[in-house]
Gaussian input, Z-matrix of N, CA and C with variables (Angstrom, degrees):
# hf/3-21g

backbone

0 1
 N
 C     1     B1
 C     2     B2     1     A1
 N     3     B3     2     A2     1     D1
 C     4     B4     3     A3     2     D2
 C     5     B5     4     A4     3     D3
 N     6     B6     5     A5     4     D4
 C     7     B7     6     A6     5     D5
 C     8     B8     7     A7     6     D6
 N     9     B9     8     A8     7     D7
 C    10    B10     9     A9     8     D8
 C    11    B11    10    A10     9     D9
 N    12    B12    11    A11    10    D10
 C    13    B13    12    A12    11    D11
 C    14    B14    13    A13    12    D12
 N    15    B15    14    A14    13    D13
 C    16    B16    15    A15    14    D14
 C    17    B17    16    A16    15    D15
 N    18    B18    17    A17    16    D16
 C    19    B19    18    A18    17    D17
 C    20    B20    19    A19    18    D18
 N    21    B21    20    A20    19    D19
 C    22    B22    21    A21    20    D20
 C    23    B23    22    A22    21    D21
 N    24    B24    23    A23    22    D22
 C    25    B25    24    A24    23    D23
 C    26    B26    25    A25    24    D24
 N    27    B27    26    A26    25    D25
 C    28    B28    27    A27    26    D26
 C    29    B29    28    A28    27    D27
 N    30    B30    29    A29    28    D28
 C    31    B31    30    A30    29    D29
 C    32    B32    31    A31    30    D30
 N    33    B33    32    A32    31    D31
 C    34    B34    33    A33    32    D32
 C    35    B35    34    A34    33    D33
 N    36    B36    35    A35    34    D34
 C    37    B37    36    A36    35    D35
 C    38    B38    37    A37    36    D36
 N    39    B39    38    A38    37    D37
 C    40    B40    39    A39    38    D38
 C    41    B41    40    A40    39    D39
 N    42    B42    41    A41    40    D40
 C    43    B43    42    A42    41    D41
 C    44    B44    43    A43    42    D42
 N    45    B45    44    A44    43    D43
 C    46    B46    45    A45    44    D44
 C    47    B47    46    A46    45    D45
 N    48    B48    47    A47    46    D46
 C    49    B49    48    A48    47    D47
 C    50    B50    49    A49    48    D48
 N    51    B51    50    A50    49    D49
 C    52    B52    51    A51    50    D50
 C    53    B53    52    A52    51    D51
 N    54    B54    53    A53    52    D52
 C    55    B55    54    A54    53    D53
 C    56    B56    55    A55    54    D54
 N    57    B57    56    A56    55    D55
 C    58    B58    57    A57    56    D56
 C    59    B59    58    A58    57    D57
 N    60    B60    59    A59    58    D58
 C    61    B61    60    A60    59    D59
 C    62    B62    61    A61    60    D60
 N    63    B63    62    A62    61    D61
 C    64    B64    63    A63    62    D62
 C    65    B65    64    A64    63    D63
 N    66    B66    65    A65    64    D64
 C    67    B67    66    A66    65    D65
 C    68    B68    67    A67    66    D66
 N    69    B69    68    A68    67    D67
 C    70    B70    69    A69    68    D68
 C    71    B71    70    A70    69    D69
 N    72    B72    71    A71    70    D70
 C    73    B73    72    A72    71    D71
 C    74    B74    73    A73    72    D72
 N    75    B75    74    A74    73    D73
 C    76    B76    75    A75    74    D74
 C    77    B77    76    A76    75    D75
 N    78    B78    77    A77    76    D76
 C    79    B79    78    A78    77    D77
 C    80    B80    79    A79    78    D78
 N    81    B81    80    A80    79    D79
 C    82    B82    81    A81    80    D80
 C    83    B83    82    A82    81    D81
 N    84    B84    83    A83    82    D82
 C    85    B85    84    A84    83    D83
 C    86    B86    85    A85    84    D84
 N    87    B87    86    A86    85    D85
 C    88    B88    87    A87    86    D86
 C    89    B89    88    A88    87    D87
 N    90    B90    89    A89    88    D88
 C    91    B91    90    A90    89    D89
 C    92    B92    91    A91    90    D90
 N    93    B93    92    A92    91    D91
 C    94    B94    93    A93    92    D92
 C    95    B95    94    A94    93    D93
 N    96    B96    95    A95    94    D94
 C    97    B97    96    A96    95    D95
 C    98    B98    97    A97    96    D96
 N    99    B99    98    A98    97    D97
 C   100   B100    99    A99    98    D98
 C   101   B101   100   A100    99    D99
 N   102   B102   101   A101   100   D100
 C   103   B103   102   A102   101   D101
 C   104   B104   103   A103   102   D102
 N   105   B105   104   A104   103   D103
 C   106   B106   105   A105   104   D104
 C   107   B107   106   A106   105   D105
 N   108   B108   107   A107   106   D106
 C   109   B109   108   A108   107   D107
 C   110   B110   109   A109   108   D108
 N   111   B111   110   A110   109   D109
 C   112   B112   111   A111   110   D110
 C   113   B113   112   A112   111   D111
 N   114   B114   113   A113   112   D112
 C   115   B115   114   A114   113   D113
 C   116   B116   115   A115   114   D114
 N   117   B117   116   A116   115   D115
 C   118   B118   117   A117   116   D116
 C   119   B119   118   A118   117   D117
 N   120   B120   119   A119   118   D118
 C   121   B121   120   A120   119   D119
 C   122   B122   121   A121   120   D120
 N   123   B123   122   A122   121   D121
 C   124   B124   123   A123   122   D122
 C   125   B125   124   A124   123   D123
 N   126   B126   125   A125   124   D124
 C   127   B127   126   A126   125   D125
 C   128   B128   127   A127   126   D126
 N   129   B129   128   A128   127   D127
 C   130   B130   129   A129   128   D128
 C   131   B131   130   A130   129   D129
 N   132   B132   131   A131   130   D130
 C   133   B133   132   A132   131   D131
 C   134   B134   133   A133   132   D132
 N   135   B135   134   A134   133   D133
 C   136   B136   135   A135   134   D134
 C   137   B137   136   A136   135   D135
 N   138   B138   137   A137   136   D136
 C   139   B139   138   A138   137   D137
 C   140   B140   139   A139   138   D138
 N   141   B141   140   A140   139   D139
 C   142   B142   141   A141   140   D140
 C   143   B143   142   A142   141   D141
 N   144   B144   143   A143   142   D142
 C   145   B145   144   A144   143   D143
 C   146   B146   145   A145   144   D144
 N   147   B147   146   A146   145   D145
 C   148   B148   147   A147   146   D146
 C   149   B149   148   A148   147   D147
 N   150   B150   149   A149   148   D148
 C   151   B151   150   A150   149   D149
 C   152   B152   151   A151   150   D150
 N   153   B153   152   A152   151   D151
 C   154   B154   153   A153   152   D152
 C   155   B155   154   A154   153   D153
 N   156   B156   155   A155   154   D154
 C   157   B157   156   A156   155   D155
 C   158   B158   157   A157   156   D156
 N   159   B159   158   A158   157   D157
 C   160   B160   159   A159   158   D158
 C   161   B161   160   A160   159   D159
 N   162   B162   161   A161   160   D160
 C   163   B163   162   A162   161   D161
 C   164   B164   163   A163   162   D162
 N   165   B165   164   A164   163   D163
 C   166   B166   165   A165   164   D164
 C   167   B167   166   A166   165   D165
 N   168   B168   167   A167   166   D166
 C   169   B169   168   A168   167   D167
 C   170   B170   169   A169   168   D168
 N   171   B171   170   A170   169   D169
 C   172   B172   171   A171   170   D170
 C   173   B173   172   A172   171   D171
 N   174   B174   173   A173   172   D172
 C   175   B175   174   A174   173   D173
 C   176   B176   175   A175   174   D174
 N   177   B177   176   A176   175   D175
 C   178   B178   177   A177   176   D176
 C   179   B179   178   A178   177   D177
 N   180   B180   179   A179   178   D178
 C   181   B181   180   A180   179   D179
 C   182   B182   181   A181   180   D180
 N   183   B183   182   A182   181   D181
 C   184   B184   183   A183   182   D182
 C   185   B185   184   A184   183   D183
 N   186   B186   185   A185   184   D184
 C   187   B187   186   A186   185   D185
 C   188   B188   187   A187   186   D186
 N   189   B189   188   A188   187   D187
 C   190   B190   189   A189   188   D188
 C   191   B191   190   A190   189   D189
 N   192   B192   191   A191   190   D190
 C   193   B193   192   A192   191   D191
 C   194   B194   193   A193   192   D192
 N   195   B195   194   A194   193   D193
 C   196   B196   195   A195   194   D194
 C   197   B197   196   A196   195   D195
 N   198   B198   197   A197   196   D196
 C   199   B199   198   A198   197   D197
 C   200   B200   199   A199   198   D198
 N   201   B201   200   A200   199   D199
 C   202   B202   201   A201   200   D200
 C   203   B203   202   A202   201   D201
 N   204   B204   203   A203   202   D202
 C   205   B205   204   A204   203   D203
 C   206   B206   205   A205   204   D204
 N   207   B207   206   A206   205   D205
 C   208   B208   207   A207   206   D206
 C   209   B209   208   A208   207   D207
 N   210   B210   209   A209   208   D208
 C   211   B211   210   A210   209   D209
 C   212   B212   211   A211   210   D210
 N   213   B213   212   A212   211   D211
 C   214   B214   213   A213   212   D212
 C   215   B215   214   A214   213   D213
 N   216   B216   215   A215   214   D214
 C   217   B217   216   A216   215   D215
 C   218   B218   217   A217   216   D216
 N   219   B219   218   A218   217   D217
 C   220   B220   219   A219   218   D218
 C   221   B221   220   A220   219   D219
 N   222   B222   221   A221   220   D220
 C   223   B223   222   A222   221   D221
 C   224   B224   223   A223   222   D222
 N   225   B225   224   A224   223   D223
 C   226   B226   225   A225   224   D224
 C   227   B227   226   A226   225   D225
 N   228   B228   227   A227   226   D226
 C   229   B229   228   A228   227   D227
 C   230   B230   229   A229   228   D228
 N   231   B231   230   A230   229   D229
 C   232   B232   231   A231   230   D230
 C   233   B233   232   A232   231   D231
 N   234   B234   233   A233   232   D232
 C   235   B235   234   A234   233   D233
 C   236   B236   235   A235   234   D234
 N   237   B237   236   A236   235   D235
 C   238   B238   237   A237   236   D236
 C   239   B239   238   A238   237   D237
 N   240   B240   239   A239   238   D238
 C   241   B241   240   A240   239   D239
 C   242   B242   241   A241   240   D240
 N   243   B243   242   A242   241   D241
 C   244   B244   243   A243   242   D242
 C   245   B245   244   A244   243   D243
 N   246   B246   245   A245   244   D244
 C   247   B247   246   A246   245   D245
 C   248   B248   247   A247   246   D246
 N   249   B249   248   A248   247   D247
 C   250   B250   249   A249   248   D248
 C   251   B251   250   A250   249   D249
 N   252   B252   251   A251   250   D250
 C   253   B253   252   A252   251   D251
 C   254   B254   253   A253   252   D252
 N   255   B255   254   A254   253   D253
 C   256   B256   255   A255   254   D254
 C   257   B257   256   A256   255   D255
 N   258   B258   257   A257   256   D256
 C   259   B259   258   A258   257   D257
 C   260   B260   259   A259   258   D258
 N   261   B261   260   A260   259   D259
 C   262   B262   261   A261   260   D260
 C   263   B263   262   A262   261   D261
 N   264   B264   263   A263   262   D262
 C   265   B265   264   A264   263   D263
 C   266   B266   265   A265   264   D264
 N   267   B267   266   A266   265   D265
 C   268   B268   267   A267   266   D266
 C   269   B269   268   A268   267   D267
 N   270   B270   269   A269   268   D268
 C   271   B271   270   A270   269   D269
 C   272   B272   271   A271   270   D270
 N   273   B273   272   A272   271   D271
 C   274   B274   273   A273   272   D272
 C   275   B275   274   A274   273   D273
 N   276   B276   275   A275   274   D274
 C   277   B277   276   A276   275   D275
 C   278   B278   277   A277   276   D276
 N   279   B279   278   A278   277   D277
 C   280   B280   279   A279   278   D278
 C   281   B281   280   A280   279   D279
 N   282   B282   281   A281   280   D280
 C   283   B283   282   A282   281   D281
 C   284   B284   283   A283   282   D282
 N   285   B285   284   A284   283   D283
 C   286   B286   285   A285   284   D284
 C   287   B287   286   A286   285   D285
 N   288   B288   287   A287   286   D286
 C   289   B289   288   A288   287   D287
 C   290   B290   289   A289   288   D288
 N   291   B291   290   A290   289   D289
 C   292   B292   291   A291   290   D290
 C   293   B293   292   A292   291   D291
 N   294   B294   293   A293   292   D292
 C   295   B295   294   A294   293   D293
 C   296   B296   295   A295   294   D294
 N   297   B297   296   A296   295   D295
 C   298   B298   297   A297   296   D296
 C   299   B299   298   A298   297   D297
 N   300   B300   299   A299   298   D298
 C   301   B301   300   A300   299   D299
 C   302   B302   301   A301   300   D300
 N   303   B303   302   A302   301   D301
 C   304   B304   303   A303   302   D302
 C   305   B305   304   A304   303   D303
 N   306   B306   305   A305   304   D304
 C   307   B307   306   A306   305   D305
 C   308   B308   307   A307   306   D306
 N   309   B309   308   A308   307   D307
 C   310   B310   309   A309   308   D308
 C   311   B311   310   A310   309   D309
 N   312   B312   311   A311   310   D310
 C   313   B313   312   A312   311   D311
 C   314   B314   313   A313   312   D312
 N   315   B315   314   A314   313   D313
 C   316   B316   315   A315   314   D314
 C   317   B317   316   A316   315   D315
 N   318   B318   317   A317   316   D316
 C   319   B319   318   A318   317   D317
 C   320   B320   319   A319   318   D318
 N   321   B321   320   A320   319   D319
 C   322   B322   321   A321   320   D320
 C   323   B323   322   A322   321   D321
 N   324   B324   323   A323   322   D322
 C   325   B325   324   A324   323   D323
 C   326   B326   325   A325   324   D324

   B1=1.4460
   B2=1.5254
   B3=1.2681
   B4=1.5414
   B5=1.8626
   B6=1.2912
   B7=1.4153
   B8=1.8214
   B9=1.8303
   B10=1.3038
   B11=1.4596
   B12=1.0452
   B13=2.0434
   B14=1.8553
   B15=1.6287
   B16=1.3632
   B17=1.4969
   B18=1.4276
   B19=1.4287
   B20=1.4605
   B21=1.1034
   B22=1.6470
   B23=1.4118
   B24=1.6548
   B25=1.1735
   B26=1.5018
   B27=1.2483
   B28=1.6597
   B29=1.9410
   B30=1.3591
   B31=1.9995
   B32=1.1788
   B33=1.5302
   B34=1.0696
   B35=1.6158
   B36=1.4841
   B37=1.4508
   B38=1.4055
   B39=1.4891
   B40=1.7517
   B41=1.3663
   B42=1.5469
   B43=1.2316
   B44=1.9445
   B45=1.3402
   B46=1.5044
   B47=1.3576
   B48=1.0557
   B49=1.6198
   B50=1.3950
   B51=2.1388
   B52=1.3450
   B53=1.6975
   B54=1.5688
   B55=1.7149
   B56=1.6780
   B57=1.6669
   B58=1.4422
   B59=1.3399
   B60=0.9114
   B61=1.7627
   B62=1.2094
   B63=1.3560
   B64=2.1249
   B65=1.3756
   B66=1.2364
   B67=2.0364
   B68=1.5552
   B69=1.5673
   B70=1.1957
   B71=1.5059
   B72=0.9933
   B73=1.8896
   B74=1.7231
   B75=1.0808
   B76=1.5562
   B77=2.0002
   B78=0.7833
   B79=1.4485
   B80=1.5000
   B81=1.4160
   B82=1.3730
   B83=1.4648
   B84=1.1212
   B85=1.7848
   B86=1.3987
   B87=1.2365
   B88=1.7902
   B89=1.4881
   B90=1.0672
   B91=1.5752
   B92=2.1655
   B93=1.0907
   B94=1.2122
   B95=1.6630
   B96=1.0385
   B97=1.9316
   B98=1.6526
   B99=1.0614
   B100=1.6660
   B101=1.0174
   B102=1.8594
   B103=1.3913
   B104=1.9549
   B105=1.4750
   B106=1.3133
   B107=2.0433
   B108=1.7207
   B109=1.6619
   B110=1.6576
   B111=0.9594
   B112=1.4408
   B113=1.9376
   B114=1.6567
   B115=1.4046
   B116=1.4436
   B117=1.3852
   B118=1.5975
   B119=1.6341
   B120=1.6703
   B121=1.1814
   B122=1.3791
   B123=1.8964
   B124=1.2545
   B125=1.7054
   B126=1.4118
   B127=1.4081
   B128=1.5644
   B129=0.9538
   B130=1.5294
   B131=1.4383
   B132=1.0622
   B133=2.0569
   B134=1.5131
   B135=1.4095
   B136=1.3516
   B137=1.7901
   B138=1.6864
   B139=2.0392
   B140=1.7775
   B141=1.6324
   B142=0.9302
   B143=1.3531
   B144=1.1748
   B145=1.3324
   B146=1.8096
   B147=1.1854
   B148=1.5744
   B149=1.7402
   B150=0.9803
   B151=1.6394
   B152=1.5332
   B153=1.8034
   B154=1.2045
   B155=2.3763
   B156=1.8141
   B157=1.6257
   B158=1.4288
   B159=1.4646
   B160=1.7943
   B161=1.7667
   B162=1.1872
   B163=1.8757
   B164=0.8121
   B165=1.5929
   B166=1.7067
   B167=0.9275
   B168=1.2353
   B169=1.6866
   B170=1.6600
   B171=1.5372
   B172=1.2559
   B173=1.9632
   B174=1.0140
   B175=1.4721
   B176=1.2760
   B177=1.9196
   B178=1.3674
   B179=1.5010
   B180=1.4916
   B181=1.0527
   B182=1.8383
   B183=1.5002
   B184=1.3637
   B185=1.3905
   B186=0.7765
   B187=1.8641
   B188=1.2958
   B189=1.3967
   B190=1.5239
   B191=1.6289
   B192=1.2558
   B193=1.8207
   B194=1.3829
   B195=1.6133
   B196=1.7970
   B197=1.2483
   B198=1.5975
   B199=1.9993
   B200=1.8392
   B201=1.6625
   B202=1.3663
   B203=1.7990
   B204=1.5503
   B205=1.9702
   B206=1.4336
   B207=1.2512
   B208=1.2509
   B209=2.1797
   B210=1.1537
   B211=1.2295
   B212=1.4713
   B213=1.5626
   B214=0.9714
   B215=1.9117
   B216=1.0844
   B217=1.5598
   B218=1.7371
   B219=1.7898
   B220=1.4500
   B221=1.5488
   B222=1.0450
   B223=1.7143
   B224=1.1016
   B225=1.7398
   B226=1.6112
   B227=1.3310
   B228=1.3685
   B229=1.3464
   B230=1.6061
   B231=1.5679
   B232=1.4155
   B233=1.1693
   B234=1.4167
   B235=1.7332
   B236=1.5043
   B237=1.0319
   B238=1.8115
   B239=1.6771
   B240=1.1920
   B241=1.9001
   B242=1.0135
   B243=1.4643
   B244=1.9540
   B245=1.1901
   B246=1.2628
   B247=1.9687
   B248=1.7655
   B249=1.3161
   B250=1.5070
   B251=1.0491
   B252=1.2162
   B253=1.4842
   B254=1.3171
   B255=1.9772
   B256=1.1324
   B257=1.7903
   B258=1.5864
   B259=1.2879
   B260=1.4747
   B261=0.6416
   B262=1.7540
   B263=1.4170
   B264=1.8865
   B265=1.6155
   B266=1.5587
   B267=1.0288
   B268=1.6953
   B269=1.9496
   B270=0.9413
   B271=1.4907
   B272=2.0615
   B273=1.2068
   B274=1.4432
   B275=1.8099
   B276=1.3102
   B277=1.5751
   B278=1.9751
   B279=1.1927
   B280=1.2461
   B281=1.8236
   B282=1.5336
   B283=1.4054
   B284=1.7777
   B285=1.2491
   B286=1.3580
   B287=1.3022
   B288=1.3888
   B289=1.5216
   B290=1.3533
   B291=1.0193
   B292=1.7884
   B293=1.8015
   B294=1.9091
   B295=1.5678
   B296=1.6673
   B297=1.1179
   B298=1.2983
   B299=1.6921
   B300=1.5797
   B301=1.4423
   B302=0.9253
   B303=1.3118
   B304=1.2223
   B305=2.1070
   B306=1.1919
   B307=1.4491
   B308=1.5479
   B309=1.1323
   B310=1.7896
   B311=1.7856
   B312=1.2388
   B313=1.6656
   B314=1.3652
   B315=1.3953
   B316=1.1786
   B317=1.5065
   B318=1.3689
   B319=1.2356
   B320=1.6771
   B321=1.1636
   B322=1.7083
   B323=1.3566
   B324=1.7001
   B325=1.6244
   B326=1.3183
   A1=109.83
   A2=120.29
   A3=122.10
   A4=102.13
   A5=88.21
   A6=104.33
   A7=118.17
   A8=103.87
   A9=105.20
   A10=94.45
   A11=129.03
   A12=139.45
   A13=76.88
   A14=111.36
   A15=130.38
   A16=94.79
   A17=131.63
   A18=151.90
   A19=113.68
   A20=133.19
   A21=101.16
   A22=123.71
   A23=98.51
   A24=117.94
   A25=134.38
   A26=132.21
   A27=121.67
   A28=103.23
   A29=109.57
   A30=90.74
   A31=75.79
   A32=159.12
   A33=135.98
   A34=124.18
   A35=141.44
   A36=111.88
   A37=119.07
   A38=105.20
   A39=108.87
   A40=111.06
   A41=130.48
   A42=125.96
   A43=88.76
   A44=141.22
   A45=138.81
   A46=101.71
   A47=131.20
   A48=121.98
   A49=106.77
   A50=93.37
   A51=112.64
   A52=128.66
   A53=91.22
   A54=110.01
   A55=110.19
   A56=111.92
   A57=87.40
   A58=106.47
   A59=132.05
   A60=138.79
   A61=112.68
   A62=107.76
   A63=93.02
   A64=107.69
   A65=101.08
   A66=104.06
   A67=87.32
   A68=136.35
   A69=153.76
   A70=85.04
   A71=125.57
   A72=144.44
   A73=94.74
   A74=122.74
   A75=108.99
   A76=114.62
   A77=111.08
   A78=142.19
   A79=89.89
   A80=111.22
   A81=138.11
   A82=120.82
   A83=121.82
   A84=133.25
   A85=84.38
   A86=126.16
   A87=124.78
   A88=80.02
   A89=135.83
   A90=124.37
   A91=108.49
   A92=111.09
   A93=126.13
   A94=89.31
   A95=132.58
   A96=118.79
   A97=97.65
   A98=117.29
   A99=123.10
   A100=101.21
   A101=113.99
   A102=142.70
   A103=112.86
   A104=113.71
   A105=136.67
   A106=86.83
   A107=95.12
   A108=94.55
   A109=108.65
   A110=114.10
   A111=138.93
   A112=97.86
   A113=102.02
   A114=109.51
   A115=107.93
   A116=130.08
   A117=150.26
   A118=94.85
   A119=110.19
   A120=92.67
   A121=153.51
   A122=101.76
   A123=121.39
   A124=107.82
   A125=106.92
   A126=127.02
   A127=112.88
   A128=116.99
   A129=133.85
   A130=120.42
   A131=124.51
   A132=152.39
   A133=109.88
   A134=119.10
   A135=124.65
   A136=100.80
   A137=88.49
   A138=109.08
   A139=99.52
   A140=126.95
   A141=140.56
   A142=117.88
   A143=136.65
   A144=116.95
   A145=94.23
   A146=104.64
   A147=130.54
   A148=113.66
   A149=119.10
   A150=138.92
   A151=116.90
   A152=120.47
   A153=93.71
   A154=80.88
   A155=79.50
   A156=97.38
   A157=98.65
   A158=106.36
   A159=103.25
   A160=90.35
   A161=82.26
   A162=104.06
   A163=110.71
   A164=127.00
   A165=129.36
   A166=122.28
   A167=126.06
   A168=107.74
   A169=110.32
   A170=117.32
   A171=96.02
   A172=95.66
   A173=130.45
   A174=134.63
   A175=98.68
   A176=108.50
   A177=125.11
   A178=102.11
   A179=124.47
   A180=138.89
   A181=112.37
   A182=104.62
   A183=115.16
   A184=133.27
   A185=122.52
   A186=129.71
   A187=85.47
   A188=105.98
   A189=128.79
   A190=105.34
   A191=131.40
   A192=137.69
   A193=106.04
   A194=110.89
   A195=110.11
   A196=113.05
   A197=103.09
   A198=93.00
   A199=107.40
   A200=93.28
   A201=110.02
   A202=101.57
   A203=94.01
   A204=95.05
   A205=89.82
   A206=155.92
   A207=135.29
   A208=109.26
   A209=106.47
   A210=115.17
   A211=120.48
   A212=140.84
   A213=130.91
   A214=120.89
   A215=102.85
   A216=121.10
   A217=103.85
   A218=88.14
   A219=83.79
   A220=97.39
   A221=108.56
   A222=113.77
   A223=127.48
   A224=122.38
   A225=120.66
   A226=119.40
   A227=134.81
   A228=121.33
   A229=161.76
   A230=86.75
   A231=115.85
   A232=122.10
   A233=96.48
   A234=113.95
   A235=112.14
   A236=118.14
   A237=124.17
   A238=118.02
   A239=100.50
   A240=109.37
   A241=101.53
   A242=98.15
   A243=122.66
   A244=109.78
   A245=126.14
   A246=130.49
   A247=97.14
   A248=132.07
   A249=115.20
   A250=106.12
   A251=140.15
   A252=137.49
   A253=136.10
   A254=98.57
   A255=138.08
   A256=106.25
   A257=109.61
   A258=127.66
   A259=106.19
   A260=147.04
   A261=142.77
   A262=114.13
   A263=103.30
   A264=93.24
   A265=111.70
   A266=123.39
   A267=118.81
   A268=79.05
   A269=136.00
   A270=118.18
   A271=120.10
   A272=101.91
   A273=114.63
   A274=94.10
   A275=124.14
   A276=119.17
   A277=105.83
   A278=129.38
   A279=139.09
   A280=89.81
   A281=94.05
   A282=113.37
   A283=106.70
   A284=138.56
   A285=129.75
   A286=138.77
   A287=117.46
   A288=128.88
   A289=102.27
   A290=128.67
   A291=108.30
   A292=103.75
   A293=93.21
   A294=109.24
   A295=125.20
   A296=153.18
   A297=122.57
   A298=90.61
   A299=122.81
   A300=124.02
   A301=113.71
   A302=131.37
   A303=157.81
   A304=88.20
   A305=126.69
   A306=133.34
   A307=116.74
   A308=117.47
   A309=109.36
   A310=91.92
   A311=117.62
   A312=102.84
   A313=123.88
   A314=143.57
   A315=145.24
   A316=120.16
   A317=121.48
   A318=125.08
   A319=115.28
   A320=126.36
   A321=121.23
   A322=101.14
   A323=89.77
   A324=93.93
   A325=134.94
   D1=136.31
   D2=178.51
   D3=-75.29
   D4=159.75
   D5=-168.68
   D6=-82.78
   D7=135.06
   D8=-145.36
   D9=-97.11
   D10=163.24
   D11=-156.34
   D12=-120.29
   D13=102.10
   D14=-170.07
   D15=-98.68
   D16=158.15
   D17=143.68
   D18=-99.00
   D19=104.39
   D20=145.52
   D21=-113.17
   D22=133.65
   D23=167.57
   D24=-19.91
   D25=135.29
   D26=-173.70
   D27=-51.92
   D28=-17.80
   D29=-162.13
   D30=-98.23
   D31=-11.21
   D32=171.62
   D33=-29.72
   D34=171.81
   D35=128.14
   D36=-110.43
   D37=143.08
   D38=-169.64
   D39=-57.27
   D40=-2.99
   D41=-165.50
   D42=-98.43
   D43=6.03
   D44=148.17
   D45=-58.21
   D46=-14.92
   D47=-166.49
   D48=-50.20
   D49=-57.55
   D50=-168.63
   D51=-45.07
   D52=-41.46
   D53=178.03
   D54=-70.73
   D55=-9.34
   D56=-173.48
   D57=-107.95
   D58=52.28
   D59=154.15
   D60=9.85
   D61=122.88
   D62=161.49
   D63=109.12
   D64=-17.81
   D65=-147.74
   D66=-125.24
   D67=168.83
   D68=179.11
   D69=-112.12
   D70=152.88
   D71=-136.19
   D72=-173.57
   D73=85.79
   D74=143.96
   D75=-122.95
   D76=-172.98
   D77=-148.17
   D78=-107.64
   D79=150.88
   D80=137.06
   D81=-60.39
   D82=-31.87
   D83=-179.69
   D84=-82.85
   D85=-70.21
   D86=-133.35
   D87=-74.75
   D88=-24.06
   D89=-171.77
   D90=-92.74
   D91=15.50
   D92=159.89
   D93=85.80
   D94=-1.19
   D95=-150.77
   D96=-113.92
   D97=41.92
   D98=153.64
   D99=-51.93
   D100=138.31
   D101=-179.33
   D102=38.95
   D103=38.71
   D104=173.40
   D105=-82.32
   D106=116.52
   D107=170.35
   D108=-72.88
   D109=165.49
   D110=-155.88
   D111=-51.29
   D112=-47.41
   D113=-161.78
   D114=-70.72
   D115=-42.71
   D116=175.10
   D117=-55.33
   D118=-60.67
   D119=179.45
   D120=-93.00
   D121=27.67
   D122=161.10
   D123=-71.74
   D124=-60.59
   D125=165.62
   D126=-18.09
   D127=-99.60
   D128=150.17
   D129=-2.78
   D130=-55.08
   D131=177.49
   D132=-65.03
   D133=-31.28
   D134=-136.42
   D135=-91.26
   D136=-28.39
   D137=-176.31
   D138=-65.19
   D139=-48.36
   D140=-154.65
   D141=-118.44
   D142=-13.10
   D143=-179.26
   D144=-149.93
   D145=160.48
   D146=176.91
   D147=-74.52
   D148=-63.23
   D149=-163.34
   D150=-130.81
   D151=100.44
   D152=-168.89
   D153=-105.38
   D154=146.13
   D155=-179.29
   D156=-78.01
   D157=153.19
   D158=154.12
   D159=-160.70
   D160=-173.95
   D161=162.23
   D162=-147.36
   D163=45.92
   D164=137.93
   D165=-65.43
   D166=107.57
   D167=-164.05
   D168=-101.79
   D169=11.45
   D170=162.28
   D171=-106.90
   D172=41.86
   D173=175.44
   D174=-40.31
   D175=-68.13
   D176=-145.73
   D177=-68.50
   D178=-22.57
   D179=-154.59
   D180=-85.29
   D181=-42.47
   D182=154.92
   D183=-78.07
   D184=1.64
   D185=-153.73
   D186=-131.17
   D187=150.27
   D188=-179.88
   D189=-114.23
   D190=72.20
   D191=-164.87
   D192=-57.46
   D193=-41.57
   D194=-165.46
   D195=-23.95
   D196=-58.06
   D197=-163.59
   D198=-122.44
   D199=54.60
   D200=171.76
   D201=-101.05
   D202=150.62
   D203=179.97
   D204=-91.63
   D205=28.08
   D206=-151.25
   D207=-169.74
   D208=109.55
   D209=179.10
   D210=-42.60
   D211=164.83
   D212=136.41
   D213=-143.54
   D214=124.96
   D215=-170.10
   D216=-104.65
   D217=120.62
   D218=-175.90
   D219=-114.53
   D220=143.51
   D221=166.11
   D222=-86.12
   D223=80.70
   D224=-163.57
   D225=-61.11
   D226=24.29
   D227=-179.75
   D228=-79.40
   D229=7.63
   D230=166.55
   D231=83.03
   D232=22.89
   D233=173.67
   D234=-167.15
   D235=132.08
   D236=156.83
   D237=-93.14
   D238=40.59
   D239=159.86
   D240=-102.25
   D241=130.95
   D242=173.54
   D243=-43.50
   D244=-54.06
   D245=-177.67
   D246=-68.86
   D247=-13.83
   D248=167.37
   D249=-100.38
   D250=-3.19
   D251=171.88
   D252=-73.71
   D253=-43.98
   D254=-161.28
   D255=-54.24
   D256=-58.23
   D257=163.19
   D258=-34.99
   D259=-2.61
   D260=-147.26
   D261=-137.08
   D262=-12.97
   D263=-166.02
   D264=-96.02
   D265=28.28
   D266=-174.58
   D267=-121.92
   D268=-16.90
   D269=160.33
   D270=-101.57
   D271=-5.38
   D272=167.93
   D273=-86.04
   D274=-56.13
   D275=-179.80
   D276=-54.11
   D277=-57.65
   D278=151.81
   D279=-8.32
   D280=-109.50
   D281=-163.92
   D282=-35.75
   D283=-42.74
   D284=147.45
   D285=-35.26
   D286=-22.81
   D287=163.86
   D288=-99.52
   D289=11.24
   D290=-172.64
   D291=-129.29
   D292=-12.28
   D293=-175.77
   D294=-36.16
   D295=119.78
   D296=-173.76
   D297=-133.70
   D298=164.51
   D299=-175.41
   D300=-67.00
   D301=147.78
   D302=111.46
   D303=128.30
   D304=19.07
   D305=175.73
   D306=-86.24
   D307=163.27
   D308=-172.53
   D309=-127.00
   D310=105.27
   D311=163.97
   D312=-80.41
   D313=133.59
   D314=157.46
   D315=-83.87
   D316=99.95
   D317=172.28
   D318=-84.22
   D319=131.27
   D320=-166.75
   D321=-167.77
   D322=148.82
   D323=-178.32
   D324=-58.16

């Protein structure tokens, strides 16, 4: 699979970067847009990256995706600690190859 133009979300932790192989991985910080609300920062995301990750899990719930160029996959698991995440990334890598625009993935235990 060619390599996917990743976001992660501020509750992410930047140390998922490492586990996601394959994929271009930047930050909400490194991309200057700290404390950017959810809607601006679909807007914003849409020029540069494919799939932005989070574990907000009401993301999908506020955001209107239909006529977004850009995926978003949330990982419902009831925590943003790296050791609860970790388990999760060979179906977060999955859901990154299968991502398509303007779709909401739910990843959950």
């Amino acid at each position: 699979m060619s390599a996917v133009r990743v976001l992660l979300d501020e509750c992410v932790p930047r140390q998922l970067r490492r586990d996601l192989v394959g994929h271009g991985v930047r930050t909400i910080v490194e991309m200057g847009w700290a404390g950017t609300k959810n809607g601006e920062l679909l807007k914003r995301a849409q020029s540069d990256f494919d799939v932005l990750l989070t574990t907000d899990q009401g993301f999908g719930f506020q955001q209107n995706l239909m006529s977004a160029s850009i995926a978003v996959i949330v990982v419902a698991v009831g925590s943003n600690d790296i050791n609860v995440l970790r388990p999760f990334v060979s179906q977060i890598l999955e859901a990154l190859d299968a991502a398509k625009p303007g779709e909401l993935r739910r990843i959950v235990p």
